[in-house]
C-alpha positions in Angstrom: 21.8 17.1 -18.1 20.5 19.5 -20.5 20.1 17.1 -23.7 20.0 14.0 -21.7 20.2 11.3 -24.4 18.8 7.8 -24.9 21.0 6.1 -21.9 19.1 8.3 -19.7 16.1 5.6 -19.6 18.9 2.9 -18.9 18.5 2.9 -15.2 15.1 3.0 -14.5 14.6 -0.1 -17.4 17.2 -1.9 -16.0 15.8 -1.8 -12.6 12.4 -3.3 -14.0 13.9 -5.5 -15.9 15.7 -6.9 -12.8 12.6 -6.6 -10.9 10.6 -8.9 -13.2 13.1 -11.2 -13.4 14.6 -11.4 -10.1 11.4 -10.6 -7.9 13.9 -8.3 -5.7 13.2 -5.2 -5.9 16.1 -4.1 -3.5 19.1 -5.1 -5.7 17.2 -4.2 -8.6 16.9 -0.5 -7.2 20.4 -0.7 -6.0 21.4 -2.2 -9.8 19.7 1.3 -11.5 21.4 3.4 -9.5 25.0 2.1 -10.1 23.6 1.9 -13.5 23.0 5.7 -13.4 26.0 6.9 -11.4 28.1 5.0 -13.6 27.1 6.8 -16.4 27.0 10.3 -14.9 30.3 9.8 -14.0 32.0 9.2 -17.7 31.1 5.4 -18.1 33.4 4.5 -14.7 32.0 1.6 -13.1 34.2 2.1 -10.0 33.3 5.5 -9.3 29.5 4.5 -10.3 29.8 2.7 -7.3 31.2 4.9 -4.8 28.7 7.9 -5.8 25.9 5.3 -5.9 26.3 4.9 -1.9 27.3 8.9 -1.5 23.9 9.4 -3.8 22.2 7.4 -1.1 23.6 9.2 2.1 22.9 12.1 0.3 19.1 11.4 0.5 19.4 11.8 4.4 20.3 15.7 3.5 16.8 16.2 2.8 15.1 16.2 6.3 11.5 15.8 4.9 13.0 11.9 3.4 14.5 11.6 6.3 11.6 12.1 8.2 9.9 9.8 6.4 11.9 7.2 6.6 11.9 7.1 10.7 8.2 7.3 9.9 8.0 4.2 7.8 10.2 2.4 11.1 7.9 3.8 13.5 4.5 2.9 11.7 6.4 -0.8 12.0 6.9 0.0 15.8 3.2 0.9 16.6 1.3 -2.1 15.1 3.8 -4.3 16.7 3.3 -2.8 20.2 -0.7 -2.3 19.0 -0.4 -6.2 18.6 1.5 -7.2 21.5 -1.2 -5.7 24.0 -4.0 -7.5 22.5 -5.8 -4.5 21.3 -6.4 -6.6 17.9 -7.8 -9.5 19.6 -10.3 -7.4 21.7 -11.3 -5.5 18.7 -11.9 -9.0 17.0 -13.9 -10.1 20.3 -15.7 -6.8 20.2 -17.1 -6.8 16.9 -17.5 -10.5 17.0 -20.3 -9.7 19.9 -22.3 -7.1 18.2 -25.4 -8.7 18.1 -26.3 -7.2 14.5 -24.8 -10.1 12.3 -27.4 -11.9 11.5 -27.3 -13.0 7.9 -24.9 -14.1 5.2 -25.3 -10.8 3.3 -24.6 -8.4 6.5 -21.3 -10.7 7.3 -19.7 -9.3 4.0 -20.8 -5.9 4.9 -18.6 -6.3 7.9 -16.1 -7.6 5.9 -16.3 -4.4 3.4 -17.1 -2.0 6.4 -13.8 -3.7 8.8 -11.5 -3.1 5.3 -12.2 0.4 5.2 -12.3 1.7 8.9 -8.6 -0.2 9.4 -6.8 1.7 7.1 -3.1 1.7 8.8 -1.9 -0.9 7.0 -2.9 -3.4 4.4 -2.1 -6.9 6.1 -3.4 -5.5 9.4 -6.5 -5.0 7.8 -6.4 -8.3 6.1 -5.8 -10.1 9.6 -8.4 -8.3 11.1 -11.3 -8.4 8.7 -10.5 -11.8 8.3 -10.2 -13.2 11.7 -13.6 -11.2 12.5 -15.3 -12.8 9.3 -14.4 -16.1 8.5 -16.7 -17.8 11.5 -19.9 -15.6 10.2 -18.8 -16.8 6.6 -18.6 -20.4 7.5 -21.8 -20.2 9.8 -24.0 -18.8 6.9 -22.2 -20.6 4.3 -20.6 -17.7 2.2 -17.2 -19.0 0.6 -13.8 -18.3 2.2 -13.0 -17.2 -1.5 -15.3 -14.3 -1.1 -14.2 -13.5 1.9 -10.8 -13.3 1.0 -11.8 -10.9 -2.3 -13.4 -8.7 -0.7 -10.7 -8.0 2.3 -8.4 -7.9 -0.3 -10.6 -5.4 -2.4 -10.3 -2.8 0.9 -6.7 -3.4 2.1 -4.6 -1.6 -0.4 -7.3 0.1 -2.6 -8.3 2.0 1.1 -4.5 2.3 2.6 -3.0 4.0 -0.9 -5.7 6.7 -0.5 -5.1 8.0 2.9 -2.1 10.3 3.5 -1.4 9.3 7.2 -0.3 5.8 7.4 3.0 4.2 5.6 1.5 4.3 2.1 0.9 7.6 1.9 4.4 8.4 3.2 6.1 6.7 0.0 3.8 8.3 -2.0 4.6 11.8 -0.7 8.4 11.1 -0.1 8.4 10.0 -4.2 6.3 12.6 -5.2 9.0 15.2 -3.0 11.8 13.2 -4.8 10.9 14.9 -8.3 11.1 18.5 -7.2 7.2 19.3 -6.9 6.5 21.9 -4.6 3.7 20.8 -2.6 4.0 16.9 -2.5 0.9 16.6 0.0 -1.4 19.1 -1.9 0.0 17.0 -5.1 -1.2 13.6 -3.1 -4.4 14.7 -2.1 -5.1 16.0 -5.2 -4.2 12.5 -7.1 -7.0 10.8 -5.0 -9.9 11.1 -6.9 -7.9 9.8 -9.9 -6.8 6.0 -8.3 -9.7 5.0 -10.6 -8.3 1.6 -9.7 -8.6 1.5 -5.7 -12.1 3.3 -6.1 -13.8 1.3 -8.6 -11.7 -2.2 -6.6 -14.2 -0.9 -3.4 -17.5 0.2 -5.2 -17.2 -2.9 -6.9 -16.7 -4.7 -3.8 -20.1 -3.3 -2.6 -21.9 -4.1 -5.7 -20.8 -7.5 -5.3 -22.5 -7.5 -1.9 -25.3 -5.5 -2.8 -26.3 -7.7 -6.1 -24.9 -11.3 -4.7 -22.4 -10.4 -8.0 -20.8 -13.7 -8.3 -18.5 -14.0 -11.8 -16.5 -17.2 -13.0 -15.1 -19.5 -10.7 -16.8 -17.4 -7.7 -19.8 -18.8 -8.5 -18.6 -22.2 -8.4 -17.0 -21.7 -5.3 -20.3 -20.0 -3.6 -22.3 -23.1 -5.0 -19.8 -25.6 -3.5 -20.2 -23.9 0.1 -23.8 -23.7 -0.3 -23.3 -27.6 -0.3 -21.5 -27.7 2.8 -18.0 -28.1 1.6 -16.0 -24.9 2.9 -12.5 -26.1 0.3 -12.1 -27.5 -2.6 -11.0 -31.1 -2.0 -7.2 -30.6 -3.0 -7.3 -27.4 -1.1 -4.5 -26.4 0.8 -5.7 -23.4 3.1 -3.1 -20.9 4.2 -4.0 -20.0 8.1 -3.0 -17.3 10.3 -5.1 -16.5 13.3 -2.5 -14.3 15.4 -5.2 -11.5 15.6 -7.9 -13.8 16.7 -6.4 -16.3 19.2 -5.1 -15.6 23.1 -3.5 -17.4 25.3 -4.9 -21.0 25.9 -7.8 -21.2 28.0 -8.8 -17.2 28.1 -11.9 -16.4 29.1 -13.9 -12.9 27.5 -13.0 -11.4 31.0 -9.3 -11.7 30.0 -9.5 -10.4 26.5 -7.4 -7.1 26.3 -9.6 -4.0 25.5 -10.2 -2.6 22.1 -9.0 0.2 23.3 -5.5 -0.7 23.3 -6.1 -0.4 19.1 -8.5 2.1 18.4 -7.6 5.1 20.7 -4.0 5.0 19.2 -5.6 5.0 15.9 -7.9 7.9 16.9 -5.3 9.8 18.2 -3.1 9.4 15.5 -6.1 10.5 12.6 -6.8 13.5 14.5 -2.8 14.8 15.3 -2.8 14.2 11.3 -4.6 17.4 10.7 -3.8 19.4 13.6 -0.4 18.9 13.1 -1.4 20.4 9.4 -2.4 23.3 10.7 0.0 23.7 12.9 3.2 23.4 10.2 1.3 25.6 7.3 0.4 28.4 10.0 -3.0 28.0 9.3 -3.4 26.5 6.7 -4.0 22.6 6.4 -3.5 22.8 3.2 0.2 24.4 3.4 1.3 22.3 6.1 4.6 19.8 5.6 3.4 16.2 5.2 6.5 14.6 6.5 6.3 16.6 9.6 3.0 15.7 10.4 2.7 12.0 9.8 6.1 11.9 11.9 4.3 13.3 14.7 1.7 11.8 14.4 2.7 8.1 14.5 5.2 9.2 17.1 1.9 10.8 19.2 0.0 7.0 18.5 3.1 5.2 19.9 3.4 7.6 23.0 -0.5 6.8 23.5 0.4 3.1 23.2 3.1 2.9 25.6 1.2 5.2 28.3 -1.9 3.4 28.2 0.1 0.1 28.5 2.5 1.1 31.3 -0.2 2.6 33.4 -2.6 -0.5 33.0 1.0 -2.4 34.0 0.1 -4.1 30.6 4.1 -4.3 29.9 7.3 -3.3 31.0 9.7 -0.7 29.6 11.5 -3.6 28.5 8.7 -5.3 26.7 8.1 -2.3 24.8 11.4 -1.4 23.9 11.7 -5.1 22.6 8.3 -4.7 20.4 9.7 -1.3 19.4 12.7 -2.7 17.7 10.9 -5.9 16.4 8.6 -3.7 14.9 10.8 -1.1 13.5 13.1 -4.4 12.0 9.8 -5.6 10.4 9.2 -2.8 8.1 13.1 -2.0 7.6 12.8 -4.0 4.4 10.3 -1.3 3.4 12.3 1.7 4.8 15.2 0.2 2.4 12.8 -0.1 -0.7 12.0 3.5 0.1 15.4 4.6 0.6 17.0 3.3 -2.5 13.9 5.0 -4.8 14.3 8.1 -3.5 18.2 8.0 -4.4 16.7 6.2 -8.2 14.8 9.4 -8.0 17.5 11.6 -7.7 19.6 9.6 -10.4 16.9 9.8 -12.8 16.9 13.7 -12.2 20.4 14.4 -12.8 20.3 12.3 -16.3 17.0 14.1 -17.2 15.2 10.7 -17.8 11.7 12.6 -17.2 12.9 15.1 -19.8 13.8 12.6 -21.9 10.7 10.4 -21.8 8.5 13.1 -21.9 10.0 14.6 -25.5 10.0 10.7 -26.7 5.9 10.3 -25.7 5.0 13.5 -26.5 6.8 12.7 -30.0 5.4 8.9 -30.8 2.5 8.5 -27.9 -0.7 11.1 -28.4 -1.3 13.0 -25.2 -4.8 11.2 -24.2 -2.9 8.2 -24.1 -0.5 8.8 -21.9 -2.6 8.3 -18.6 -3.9 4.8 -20.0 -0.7 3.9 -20.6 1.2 4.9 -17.3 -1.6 2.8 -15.6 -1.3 -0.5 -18.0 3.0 -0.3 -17.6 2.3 0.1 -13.7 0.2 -2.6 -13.7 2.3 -5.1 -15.6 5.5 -4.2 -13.3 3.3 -4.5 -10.4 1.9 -7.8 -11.6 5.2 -9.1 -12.5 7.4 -8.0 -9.6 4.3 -8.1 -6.6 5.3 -5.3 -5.3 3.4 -1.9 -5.4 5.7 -0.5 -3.4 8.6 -1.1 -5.9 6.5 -0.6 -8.8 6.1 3.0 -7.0 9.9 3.3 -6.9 10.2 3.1 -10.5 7.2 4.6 -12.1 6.7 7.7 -9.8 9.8 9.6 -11.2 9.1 8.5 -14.7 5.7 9.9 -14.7 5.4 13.0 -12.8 7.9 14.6 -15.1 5.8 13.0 -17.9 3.4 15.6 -16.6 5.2 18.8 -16.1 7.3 18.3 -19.2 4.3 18.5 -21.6 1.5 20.6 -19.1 -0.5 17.7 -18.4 -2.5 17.4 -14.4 0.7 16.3 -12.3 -2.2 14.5 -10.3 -3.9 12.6 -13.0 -0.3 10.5 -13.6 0.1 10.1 -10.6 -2.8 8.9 -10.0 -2.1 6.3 -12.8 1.0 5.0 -11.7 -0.3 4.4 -8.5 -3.7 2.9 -9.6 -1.6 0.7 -12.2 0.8 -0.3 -8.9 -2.4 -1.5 -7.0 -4.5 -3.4 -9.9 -0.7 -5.2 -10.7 -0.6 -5.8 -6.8 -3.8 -6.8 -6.2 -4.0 -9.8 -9.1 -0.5 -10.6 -8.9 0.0 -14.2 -7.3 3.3 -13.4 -5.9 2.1 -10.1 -4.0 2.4 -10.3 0.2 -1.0 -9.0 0.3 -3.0 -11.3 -1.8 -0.8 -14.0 0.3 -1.8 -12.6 3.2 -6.2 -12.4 2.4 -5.6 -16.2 1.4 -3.8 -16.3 5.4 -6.6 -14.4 7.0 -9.6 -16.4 5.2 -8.4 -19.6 5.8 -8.4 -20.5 1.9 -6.5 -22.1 -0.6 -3.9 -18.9 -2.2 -4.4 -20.2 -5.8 -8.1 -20.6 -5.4 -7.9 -16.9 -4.2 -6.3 -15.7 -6.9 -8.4 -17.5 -9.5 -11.9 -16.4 -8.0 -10.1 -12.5 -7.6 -9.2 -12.4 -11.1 -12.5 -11.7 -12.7 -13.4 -8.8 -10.8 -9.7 -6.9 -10.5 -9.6 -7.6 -14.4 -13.7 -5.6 -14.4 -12.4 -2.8 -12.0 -9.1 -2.3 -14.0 -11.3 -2.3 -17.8 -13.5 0.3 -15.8 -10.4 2.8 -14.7 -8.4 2.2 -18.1 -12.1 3.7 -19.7 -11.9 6.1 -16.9 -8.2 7.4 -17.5 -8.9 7.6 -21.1 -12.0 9.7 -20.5 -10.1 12.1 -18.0 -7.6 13.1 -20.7 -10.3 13.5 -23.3 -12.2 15.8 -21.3 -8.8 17.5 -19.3 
C-alpha cells in the first residue's frame, strides 16, 4: 500500500498482544497474519483465512527461506545424533580431566570459557558448561546460583552473535524477509551493536575477575561458603543427560570428544569456504542461506561417517536420531515460518512505512534505538521467547531504519539485544529454565540472583544505544 493507514500496525500489535497474554507465540503469529490478510483483502475474514495459509506456502517460493528452514531442522538433527554418540559426555570427561582446575576462581573461568567455545546452540551450551562445572563449583564451594548466571550469561548472548548456527539463520532469514539486499553483510554488520549480549559476557568476566557479587548473589555465595549448596526450601531442577553414561562405565568406555568437536570444526570452517565459494570470491558477497545449509549438512555427514565407520550406530539408529532431532526443533522451524509470512504481511500493508512516518513525527531520532531495545525487551520478557520477540520486532524495525536513513544495523542490533536482555531475565524463558537444569539449582533462586546483573548489562547498552545515535 502506498498510504498504508493506521490498521496497518494492527497485526503486528495484535500478535504481541496475544503473545503476552497467551505465552504462544505460534497462534499469536498465526492470529497477525489472518489479522493482516483479512484486511488486505477488503475486511473478509474468510478470504483472510485462505490467503493467510497461501501467504505461508508462498514463503517456500523464496529458496533462500526455504533453505533456512531445512537448516533450522537439520541443526535439530546434528545435536541429536552429536548427543546420541556420546560426543558430549566425552567432552565433559575430557575437560573434567585437565589437570588445570585448581581453584574456585579458575572453575568459573571454565564456566565463562565452555559458554563461549559451544556456540551451536544455547541449551547445548547450558548442559555442557553445566555438567562440566557444577562438581568444581560444589568442591570449592562457589554457589550453583553463580554457576547458573554465568552459563546463562554465554548461552544466548554468544549464540545470537554468530552467523552459522540456528540463531543466526532466523536472524538472516528475518532480515531477508524485509527486502534488504545483503541480509548476511546486514547481520554481520549489526554485531558490534548487540550492546546487550556483549556487555551480558564482559560483565560475566568482571564478575569473575573482581569476585563481583550484587544482591542476593552475595547471600547465596555466603550461604555456600558455609557448606550449604541450596537454600533450605530449594527445589533444584536437574538434568545430567550430557554428563551421565550408561550404568557402571568405566573412562575406557566414554565415547571420544571427537564425536562433538570435529563436527563442530568442520562445520565452522565449511562456513566461510562455502562464503567464498557462493560470492565468487568474495566472503563477503556470498549467500548466507546457502552456506549455513551446507554447512550443517557437511557437520551431519561428518557425524554419520565417523559413527558408521567406528560401528558406533546403525543406519537405522541414525535415521531415528535424524528425525527425533529434526521433530525437536520443528516447533522452531514453525515459529520461523509463520514470521517470515508476518513479515511479508507487514510489507504489503506498509506497517514499516507507516511506523517509521509516525516515530519520525512524535519519537526524536536518537531515541529510536533506545526505544526498539526497551519494547524488545519487554516483549521478550513477557512472552520468553527471543525467538518470537524476533518475529515481531525485526520487520517493524528494519524499515524503521531505511524509512528515515538511519544504520539498518544499529536497529537491528536493538531489537535483537532487547530480545536477549527480555530472554535472558524473563522467568518463563526455556533458557533460563534450562541454566537452573544444568546447575542443579533452584529456577526462582536463579532468576532472583540473575536479575541484578542483566538489569546492570541492560542500563549499560540502553546508555550505549543512546550514545550510538548521538554520535551516528
Amino acid at each position: 500500500m502506498s498510504d498504508p493507514g493506521w490498521y496497518s500496525i494492527l497485526p503486528p500489535i495484535l500478535a504481541i498482544v496475544l503473545a503476552i497474554w497467551s505465552k504462544q507465540v505460534i497462534p499469536s503469529l498465526f492470529t497477525g497474519i489472518w489479522t493482516g490478510f483479512t484486511l488486505l483483502n477488503g475486511f473478509n475474514p474468510i478470504v483472510g483465512a485462505t490467503e493467510s495459509l497461501e501467504g505461508i506456502v508462498h514463503v517456500f517460493s523464496d529458496p533462500g527461506n526455504t533453505r533456512v528452514l531445512i537448516f533450522t531442522l537439520l541443526i535439530g538433527s546434528m545435536i541429536a545424533t552429536i548427543e546420541f554418540s556420546g560426543g558430549v559426555r566425552g567432552f565433559v570427561h575430557f575437560l573434567e580431566t585437565r589437570r588445570w582446575v585448581h581453584t574456585g576462581k579458575r572453575a568459573q573461568i571454565l564456566a565463562w570459557v565452555t559458554g563461549i567455545i559451544i556456540f551451536i546452540e544455547s541449551n547445548i551450551t547450558l548442559l555442557v558448561a553445566g555438567s562440566v562445572c557444577r562438581p568444581l563449583f560444589d568442591r570449592y564451594k562457589i554457589s550453583r546460583e553463580k554457576l547458573a548466571y554465568l552459563i546463562d550469561a554465554t548461552s544466548a548472548p554468544v549464540c545470537i552473535m554468530i552467523p552459522l548456527n540456528a540463531w543466526g539463520a532466523i536472524i538472516i532469514g528475518l532480515v531477508a524477509s524485509t527486502g534488504v539486499d545483503n541480509p548476511l553483510q546486514t547481520f554481520i554488520a549489526s554485531i558490534p551493536y548487540n550492546l546487550y549480549s556483549i556487555a551480558a559476557i564482559l560483565l560475566a568476566a568482571v564478575v569473575i575477575w573482581k569476585n563481583l557479587n550484587l544482591g542476593p548473589m552475595k547471600a547465596a555465595e555466603n550461604r555456600t561458603r558455609g557448606g550449604e549448596l541450596l537454600w533450605p526450601d530449594a527445589t533444584p531442577l536437574v538434568d545430567t543427560s550430557a554428563e551421565v553414561g550408561p550404568e557402571g562405565e568405566s573412562p575406557e568406555d566414554i565415547p571420544s570428544a571427537a564425536y562433538m568437536v570435529l563436527p563442530i570444526l568442520v562445520m565452522i570452517l565449511m562456513m566461510p569456504v562455502s562464503l567464498y565459494i557462493t560470492g565468487d570470491g568474495d566472503i563477503i558477497e556470498g549467500s548466507g542461506s546457502i552456506s549455513v545449509l551446507w554447512s550443517v549438512s557437511a557437520a551431519v555427514v561428518t557425524t554419520w561417517i565417523m559413527l558408521l565407520a567406528g560401528r558406533k550406530a546403525s543406519l537405522h539408529d541414525l535415521m531415528r536420531m535424524f528425525i527425533k532431532g529434526a521433530s525437536d526443533l520443528l516447533p522452531i522451524a514453525t515459529i520461523l515460518l509463520l514470521a517470515l509470512t508476518l513479515g511479508d504481511v507487514a510489507q504489503l500493508l506498509g506497517t514499516g512505512n507507516y511506523v517509521a512516518r509516525i516515530a519520525s513525527a512524535t519519537v526524536p531520532q536518537f531515541l529510536l534505538a533506545p526505544l526498539v531495545f526497551l519494547v524488545s525487551a519487554f516483549i521478550a520478557f513477557s512472552v520468553g521467547s527471543s525467538w518470537g520477540t524476533f518475529a515481531i520486532m525485526i520487520p517493524i524495525a528494519i524499515p524503521i531504519a531505511t524509512t528515515l536513513g538511519l544504520p539498518v544495523p544499529l536497529l537491528l542490533g536493538a531489537a535483537t539485544s532487547g530480545a536477549i536482555f527480555g530472554d535472558h531475565a524473563s522467568p518463563i524463558s526455556d533458557t533460563t529454565v534450562v541454566a537452573s537444569m544444568a546447575s542443579a539449582t533452584d529456577h526462582i533462586d536463579h532468576v532472583r540472583t540473575q536479575l541484578p546483573y542483566a538489569l546492570l548489562a541492560a542500563g549499560i547498552a540502553t546508555i550505549g544505544f543512546l550514545i550510538l545515535s548521538l554520535i551516528g
